[in-house]
C-alpha positions as CSV (number, residue, x, y, z in Angstrom):
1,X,-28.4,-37.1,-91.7
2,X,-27.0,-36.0,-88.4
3,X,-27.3,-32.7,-87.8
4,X,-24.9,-30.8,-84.8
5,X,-26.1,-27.9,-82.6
6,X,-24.6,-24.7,-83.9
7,X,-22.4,-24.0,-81.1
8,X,-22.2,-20.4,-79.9
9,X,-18.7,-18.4,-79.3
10,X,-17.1,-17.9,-75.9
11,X,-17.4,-14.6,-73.9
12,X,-15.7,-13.8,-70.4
13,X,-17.7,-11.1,-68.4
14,X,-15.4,-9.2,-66.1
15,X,-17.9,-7.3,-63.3
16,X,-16.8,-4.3,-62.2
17,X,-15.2,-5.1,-58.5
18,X,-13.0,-3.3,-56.3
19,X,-9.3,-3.8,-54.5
20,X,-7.0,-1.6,-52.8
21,X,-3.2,-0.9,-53.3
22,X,-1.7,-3.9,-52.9
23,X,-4.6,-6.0,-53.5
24,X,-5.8,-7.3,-56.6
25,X,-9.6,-8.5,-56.9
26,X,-11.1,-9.7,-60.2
27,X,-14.2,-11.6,-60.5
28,X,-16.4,-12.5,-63.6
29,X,-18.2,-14.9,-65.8
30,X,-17.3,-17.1,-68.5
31,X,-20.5,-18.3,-70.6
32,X,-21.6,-18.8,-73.9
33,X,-22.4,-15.6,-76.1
34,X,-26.0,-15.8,-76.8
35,X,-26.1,-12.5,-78.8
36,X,-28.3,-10.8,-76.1
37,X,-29.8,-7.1,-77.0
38,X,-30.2,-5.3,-74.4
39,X,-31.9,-2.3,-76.7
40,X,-34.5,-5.0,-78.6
41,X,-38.2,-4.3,-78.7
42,X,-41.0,-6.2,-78.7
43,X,-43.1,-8.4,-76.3
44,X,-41.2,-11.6,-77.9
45,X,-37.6,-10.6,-78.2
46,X,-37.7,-8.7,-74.2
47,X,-39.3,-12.5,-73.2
48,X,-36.5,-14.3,-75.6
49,X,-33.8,-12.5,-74.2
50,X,-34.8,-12.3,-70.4
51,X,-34.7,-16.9,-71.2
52,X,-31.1,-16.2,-72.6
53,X,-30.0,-14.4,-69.2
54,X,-31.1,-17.2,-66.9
55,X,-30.9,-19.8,-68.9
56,X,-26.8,-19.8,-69.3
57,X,-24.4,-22.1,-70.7
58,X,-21.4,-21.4,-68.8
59,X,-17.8,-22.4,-69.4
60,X,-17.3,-24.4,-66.6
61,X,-13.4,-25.7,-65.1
62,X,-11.2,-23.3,-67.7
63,X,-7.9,-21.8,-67.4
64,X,-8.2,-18.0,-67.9
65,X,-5.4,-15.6,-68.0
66,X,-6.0,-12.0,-66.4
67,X,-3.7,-9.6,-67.6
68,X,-2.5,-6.3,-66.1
69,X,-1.5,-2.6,-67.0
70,X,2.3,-3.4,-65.8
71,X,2.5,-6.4,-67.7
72,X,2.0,-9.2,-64.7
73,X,-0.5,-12.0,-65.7
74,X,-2.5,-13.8,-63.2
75,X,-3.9,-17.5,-63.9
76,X,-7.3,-18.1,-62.7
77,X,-9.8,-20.8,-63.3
78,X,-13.6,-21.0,-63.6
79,X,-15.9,-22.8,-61.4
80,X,-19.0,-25.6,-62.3
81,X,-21.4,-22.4,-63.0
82,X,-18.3,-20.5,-65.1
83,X,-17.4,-17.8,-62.7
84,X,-13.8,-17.0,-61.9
85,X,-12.1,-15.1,-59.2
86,X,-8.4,-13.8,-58.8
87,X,-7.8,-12.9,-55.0
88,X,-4.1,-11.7,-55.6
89,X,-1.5,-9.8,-53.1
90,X,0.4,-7.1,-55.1
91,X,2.2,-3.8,-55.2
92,X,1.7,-0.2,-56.3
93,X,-1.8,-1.0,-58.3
94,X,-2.3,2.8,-57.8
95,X,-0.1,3.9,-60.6
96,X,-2.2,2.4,-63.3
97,X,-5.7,3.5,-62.1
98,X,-6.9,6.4,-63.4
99,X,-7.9,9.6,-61.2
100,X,-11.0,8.2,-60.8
101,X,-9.4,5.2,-58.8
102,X,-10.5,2.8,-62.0
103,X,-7.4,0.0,-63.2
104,X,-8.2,-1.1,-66.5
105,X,-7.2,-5.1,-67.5
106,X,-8.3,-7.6,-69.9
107,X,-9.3,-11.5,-69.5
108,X,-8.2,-13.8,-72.3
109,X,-8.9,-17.6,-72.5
110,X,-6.2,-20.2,-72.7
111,X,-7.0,-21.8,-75.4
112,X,-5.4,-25.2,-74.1
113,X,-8.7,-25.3,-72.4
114,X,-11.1,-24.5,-75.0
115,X,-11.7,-24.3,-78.6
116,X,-10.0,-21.3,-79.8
117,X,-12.1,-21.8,-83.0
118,X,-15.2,-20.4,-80.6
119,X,-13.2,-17.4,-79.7
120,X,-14.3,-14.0,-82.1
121,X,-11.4,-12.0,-80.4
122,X,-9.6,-13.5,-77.4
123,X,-9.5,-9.7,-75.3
124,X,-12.3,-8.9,-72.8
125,X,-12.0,-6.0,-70.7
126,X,-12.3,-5.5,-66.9
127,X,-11.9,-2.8,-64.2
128,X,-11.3,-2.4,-60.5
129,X,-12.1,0.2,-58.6
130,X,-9.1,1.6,-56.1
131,X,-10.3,4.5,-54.3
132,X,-8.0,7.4,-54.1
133,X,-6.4,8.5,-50.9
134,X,-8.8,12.0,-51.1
135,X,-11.9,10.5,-51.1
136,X,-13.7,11.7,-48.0
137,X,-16.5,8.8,-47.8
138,X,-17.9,5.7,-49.3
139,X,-21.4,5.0,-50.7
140,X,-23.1,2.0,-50.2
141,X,-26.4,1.5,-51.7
142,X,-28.7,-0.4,-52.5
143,X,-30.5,-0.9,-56.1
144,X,-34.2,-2.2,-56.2
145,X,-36.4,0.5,-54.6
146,X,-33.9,2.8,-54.0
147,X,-32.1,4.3,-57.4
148,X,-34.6,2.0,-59.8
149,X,-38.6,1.6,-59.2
150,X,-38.7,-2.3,-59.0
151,X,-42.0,-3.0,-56.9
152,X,-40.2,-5.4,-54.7
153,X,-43.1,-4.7,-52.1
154,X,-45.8,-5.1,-54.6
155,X,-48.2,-8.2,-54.0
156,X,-46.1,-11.6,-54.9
157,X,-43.3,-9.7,-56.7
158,X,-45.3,-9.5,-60.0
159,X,-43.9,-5.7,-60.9
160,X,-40.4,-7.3,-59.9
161,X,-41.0,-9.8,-62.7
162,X,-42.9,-7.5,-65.2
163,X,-40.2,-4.9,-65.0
164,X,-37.3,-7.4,-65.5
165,X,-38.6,-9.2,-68.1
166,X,-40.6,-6.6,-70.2
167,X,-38.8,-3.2,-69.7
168,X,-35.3,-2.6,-71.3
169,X,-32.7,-0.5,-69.4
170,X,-33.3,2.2,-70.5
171,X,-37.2,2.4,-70.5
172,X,-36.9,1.5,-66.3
173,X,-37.4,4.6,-64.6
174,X,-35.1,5.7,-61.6
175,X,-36.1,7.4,-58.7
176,X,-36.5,11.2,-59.0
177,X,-33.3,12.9,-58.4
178,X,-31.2,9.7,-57.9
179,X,-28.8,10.1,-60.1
180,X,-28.0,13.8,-59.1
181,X,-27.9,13.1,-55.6
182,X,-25.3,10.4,-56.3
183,X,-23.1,12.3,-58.1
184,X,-23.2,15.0,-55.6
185,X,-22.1,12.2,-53.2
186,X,-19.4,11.2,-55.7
187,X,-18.1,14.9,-55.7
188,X,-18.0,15.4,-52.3
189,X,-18.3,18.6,-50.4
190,X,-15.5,20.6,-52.6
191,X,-17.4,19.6,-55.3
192,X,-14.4,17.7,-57.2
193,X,-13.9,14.8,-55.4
194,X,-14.1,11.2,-56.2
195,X,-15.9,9.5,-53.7
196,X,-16.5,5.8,-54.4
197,X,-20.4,4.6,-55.0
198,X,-20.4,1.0,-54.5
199,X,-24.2,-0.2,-55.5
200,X,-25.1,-4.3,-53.5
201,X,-28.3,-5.7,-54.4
202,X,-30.2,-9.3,-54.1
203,X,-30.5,-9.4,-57.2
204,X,-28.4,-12.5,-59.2
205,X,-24.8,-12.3,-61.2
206,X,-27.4,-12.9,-64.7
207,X,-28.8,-9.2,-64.4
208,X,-25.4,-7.5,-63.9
209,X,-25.2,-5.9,-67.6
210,X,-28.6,-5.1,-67.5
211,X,-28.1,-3.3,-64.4
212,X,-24.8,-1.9,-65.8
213,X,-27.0,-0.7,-68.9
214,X,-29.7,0.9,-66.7
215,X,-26.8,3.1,-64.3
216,X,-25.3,4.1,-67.4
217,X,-28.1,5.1,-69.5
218,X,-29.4,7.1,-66.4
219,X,-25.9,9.1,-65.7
220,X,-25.7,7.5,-62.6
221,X,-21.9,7.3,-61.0
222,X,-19.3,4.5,-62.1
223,X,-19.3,1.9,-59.6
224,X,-18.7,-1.7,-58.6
225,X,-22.0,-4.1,-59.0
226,X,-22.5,-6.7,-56.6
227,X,-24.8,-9.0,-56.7
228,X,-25.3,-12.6,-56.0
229,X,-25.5,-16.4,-57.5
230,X,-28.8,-17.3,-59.0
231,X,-28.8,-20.5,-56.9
232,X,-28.5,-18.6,-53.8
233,X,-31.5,-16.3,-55.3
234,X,-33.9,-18.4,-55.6
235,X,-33.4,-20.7,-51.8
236,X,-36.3,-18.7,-50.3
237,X,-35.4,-20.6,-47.3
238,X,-34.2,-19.3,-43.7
239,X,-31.0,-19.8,-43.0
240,X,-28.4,-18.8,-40.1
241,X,-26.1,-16.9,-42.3
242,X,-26.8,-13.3,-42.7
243,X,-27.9,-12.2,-46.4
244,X,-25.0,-11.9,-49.0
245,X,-26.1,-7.9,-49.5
246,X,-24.5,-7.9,-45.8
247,X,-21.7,-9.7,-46.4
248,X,-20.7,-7.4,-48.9
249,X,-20.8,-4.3,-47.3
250,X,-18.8,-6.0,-44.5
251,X,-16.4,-6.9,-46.6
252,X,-16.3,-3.5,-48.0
253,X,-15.7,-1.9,-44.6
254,X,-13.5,-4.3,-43.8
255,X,-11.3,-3.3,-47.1
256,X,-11.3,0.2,-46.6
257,X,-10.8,0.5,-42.6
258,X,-10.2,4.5,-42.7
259,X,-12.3,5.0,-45.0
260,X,-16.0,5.9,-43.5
261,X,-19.6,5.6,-45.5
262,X,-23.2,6.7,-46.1
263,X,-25.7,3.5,-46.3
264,X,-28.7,4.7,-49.1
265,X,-31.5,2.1,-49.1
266,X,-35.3,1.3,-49.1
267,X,-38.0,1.1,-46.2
268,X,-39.7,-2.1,-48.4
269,X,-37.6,-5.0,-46.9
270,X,-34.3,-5.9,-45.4
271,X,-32.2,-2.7,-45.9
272,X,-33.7,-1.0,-42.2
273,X,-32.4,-4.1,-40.5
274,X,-29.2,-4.9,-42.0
275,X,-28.6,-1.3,-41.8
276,X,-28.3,-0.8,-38.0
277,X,-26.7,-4.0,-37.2
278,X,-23.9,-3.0,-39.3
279,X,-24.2,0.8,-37.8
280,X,-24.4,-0.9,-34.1
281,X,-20.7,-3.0,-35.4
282,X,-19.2,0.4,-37.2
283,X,-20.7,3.3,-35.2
284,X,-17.8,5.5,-35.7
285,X,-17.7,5.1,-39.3
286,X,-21.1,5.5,-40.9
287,X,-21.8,9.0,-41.2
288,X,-25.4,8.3,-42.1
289,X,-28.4,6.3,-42.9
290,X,-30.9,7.1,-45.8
291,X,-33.8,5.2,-46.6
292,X,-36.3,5.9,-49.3
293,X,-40.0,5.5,-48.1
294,X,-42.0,3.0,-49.8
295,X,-46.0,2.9,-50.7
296,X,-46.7,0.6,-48.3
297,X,-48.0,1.2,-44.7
298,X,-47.4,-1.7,-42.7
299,X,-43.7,-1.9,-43.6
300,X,-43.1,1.9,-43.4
301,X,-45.0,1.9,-39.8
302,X,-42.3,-1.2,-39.1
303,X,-39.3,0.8,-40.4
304,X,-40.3,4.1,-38.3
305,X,-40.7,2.1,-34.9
306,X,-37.3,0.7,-35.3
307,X,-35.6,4.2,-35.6
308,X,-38.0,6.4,-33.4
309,X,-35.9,6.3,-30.7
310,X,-32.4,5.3,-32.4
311,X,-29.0,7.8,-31.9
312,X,-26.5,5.7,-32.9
313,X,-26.0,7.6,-36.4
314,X,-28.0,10.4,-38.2
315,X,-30.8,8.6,-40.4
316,X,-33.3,10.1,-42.5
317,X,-36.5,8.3,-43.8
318,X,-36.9,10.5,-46.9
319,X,-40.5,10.7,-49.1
320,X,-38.3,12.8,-51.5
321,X,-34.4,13.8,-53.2
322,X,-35.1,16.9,-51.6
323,X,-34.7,16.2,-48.2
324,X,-32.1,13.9,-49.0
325,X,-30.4,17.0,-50.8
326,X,-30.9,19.2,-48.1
327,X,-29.7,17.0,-45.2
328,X,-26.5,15.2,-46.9
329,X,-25.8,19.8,-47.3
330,X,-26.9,20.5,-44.1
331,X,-24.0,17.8,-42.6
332,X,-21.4,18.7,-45.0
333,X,-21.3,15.3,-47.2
334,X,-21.8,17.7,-50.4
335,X,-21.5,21.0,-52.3
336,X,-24.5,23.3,-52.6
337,X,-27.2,21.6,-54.9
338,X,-28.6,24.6,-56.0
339,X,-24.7,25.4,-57.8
């Protein structure tokens, strides 16, 4: 007797990216459903389930169909590793979003492509962020170190591992007063606006909803995710090309030219660096520079010599939310904390 491997229905992840007016900007994953819990306990189902987010089974070279508020669809098609991006010139996106700047769509398979009989319900949901035209500032910051306790300085990355593998979202503990700092940022000065957070990490594309579980769970602002391809996470190797964190941002200044930003990072590896050549590119438009220090003296004596004598924008090293709190007040960027 021959017996077939069960074969698992489809799912299309659409991360949470972010577009403009008249630009349209869709990006996600399609890739076997492998019935991941995010909320399971235990030392075996954590380790089961942290296998099931690396090891994938994507839904390479299909046609996907991207559907809009105003009725417009948008063909796309995935790559070898599943993903799929929509880079689209349009009009008037802003009357759809909501007054948070978020446009709401949905990804459907076409089924000439795949077996619909793998398909539970052919509507997945998506949204891109469009920030509104009273937004004061961006925020860009970074994840590991800086909103979440990761241990990314800790001795051959074994707390990284031990974290990702054996805590669920919401066991991971974020950095004291994080998430009320950020929403202060979101809120702006007046206290009602809608600033957009934007959060860039090294971390790969297979730890989005996890991450996207952990900002939730921890009240943490709305915001596009970006991370990077697992391939390009594990080549350890230097290369030419600046990091794909850097890129981003970048690309995010480079989408919202009047639109200036606060950088939030870490003192533990790359963020000091990246931080000021993007300052020394944009000096005009980053209002400031916040790094969280990090237990660990070498790196921190590193970070302090490359800003002890720097002007080129305000930056703060901070050991606590409390200075961050009372500087970000202190330049205007928000409303009394204390209210």
């Amino acid at each position: 007797m021959i017996f077939k491997k069960k074969q698992d229905p489809l799912q299309i992840i659409a991360f949470q990216t972010y577009g403009t007016n008249s630009h349209f900007y869709a990006k996600g994953r399609a890739l076997e459903d492998e019935n991941i819990d995010l909320s399971n306990k235990g030392f075996w189902k954590l380790l089961i389930n942290t296998w099931k987010r690396f090891e994938t089974d994507e839904v390479g070279d299909s046609p996907i169909d991207i559907h809009l508020p105003n009725g417009k669809v948008i063909k796309a098609r995935t790559d070898s590793e599943g993903y799929y991006l929509a880079d689209e010139k349009l009009e008037d996106l802003e009357e759809y979003a909501n007054e948070e700047g978020w446009l709401p769509y949905e990804v459907t398979y076409d089924t000439s492509g795949v077996d619909p009989t793998r398909i539970r319900e052919n509507r997945f949901p998506g949204e891109i962020l469009i920030p509104p035209a009273t937004a004061e500032f961006g925020v860009i910051s970074d994840i590991d170190d800086t909103i979440l306790h990761t241990g990314v300085v800790s001795s051959l990355k074994w707390q990284v591992i031990f974290n990702t593998v054996f805590k669920r979202p919401e066991k991971r503990t974020p950095l004291d007063g994080a998430a009320q700092f950020y929403h202060l940022l979101h809120r702006g000065k007046t206290g009602e606006g809608s600033n957009p957070i934007f959060y860039v990490s090294h971390s790969p594309w297979n730890l989005y909803r996890y991450l996207e579980l952990f900002l939730k769970e921890h009240n943490f602002p709305k915001g596009p995710i970006l991370l990077r391809s697992f391939k390009s996470f594990l080549n350890r190797k230097k290369v030419v090309e600046k990091p794909q964190k850097q890129k981003e941002i970048l690309n995010i200044l480079e989408t919202y030219p009047n639109l200036n930003f606060i950088l939030i990072g870490d003192s533990g590896e790359h963020d000091a660096d990246i931080y000021i050549e993007i300052a020394e590119a944009y000096p005009e438009r980053i209002l400031a520079i916040y790094l969280r220090s990090v237990k660990h003296r070498k790196r921190m004596m590193r970070v302090k010599g490359l800003f002890k004598s720097y002007e080129t924008v305000p930056v703060l090293l901070a050991e606590d939310s409390k200075q961050l709190f009372s500087h970000a007040f202190e330049k205007g960027f928000i409303a009394d904390p204390g209210h």
